[in-house]
N, C-alpha and C positions, 0 to 999 in steps of 0.2 A: 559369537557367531551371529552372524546378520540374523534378524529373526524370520522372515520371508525363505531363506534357504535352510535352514533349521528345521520349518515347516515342511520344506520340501521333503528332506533328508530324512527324519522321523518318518515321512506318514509313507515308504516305500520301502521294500526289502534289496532292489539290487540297483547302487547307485554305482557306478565307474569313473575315474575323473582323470582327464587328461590335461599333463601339462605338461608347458614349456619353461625356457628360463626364468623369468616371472617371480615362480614361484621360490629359486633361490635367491634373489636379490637381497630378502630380508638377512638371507644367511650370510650375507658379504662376498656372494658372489657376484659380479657384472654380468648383465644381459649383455647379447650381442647388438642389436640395432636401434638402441634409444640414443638419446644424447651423450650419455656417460658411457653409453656402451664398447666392446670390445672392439667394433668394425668401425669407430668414430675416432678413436684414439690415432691415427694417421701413421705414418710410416711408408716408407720407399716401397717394399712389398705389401700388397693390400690382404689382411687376412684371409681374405675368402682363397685366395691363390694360395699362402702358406697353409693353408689344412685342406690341401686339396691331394688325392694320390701320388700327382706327376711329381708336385713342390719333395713329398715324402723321400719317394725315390730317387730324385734328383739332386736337392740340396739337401738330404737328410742333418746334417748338424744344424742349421740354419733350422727347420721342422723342429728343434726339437728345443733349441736355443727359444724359440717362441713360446711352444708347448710348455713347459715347465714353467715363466714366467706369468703366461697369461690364460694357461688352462688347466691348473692342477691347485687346487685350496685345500689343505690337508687340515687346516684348524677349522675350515666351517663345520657349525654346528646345526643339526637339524630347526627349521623355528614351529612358529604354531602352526602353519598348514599345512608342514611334515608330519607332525606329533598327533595333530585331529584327525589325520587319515590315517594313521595307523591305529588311532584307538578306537575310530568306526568301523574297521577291518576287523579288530578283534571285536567288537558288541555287532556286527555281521550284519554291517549296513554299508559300509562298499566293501564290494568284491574283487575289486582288481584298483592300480594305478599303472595308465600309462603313461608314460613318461618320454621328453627329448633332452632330458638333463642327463650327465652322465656324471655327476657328484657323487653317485650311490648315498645321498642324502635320506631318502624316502625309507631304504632299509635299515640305516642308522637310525630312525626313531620307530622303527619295528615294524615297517608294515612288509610284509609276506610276499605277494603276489604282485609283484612290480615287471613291466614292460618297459625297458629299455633300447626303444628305438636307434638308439644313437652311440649303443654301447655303454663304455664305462672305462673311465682313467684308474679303479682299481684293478682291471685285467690287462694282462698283457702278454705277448705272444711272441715265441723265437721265431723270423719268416723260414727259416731254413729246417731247422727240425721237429717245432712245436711245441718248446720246453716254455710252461706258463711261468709268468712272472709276477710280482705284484707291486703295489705303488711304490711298496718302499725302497724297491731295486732300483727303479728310474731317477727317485730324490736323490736315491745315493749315488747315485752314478754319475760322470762331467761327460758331454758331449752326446756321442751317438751309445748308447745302450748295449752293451753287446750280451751273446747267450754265454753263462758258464760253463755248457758241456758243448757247443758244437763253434762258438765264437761269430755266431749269425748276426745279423739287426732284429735287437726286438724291435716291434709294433706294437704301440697300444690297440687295445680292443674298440677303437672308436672309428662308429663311418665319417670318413673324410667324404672332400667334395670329390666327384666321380667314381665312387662307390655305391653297395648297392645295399639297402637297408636287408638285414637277415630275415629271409624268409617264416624260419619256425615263427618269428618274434613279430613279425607282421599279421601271421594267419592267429596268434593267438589274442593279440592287440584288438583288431575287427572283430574279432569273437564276442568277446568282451563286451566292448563297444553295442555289436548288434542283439546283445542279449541285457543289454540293463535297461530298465525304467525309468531311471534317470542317469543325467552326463552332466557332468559339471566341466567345464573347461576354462583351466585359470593359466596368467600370467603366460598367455602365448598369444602372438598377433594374426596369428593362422596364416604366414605368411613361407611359411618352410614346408616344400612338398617334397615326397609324395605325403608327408607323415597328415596336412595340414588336410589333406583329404579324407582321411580315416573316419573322423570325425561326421560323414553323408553315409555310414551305414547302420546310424541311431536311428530309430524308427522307434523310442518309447515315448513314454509320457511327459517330463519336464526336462529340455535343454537349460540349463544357464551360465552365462560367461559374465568370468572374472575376469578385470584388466584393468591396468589403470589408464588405458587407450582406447579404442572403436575396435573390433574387429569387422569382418565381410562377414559376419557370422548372427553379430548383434539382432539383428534385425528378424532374424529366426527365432530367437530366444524366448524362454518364456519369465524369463530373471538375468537380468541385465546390471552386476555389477561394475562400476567406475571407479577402483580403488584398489589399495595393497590387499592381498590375497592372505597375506598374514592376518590383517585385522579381517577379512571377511570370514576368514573361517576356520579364526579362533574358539574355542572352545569353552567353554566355563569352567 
């Protein structure tokens, strides 16, 4: 771990860290908007349209013919910036992560108290009667999803675009946030709102961001890493 955020992290009791996709890239998942990213890869329909409400309900096989190819990683493995925040969690020096990944990554390498803004592609939902599903029903299934007891469309538990992020998850998120001492914010360009907002109701003592890019945010920091979030905040 860098030794500057180390220092950080030691010399405070309630650290919180939010991240974005970022931080699973080490795990072999693609970011959305770098160069290799998911929204660069081209195609007739442009992602942001296919994981939007209207794309869902309207071409649902097409939603989903996407979704399975290019948003579901069942073999990623958590890496070290998974694995050091959940072993800070347990020695009770961060208290919370929130998160805009929906890998359920974070709880794979054990950390507890996870905020996921954005859902998560291990839940899933019958729209018609409420019968919950899990990842494995969707792998195994070809085309549109349906419910075993009512023959409805499942849905993943993930906010699409014109959706509205879940309120519990938002009010616990800012909680969080406006109650730690420090914020660490890795491997997001702070470019996704509302979530990219959350982040202005820190009012502790050390901000610092991770990224291997510039955020709008940089310039408020008090520890300003340029690099894989993996290697920053590895552990020994």
């Amino acid at each position: 771990m860098d030794e500057r955020l180390k220092e950080i992290i030691f010399s405070h009791k309630n650290t919180v860290f939010f991240g974005g996709a970022g931080v699973s890239t080490a795990s072999g998942i693609p970011d959305f908007r770098s160069a290799d990213g998911i929204y660069s890869q081209g195609g007739v329909v442009p992602p942001e349209e296919i994981l939007s409400h209207t794309f869902f309900m309207e071409r649902t096989a097409e939603f989903y013919k996407f979704y399975r190819e290019k948003m579901i990683y069942p073999d990623a493995r958590p890496n070290a910036c998974h694995i050091a925040l959940a072993r800070l969690e347990k020695e009770g020096r961060v208290s919370a992560v929130v998160t805009q990944n929906i890998d359920n990554l974070h709880q794979e390498a054990g950390s507890k108290t996870v905020y996921e803004l954005h859902g998560s592609v291990y839940r899933n939902r019958c729209t018609r009667c409420g019968k919950k599903y899990g990842l494995d029903h969707i792998m195994n299934t070809e085309g549109v999803p349906r419910c075993e007891r009512c023959g409805g469309v499942i849905k993943p538990d993930v906010v699409l675009y014109e959706e509205q992020l879940d309120p519990d998850c938002i009010t616990s998120a800012c909680r969080a946030i406006a109650n730690a001492d420090v914020l660490i914010i890795g491997g997001t360009s702070l470019t996704v709102y509302p979530a990219a907002s959350f982040v202005n109701y820190f009012s502790g003592q050390h901000l610092v961001l991770i990224n291997k890019t510039p955020t709008p945010a940089d310039k408020l920091a008090d520890l300003v890493i340029h690099g894989d979030i993996a290697e920053a905040m590895k552990l020994d």
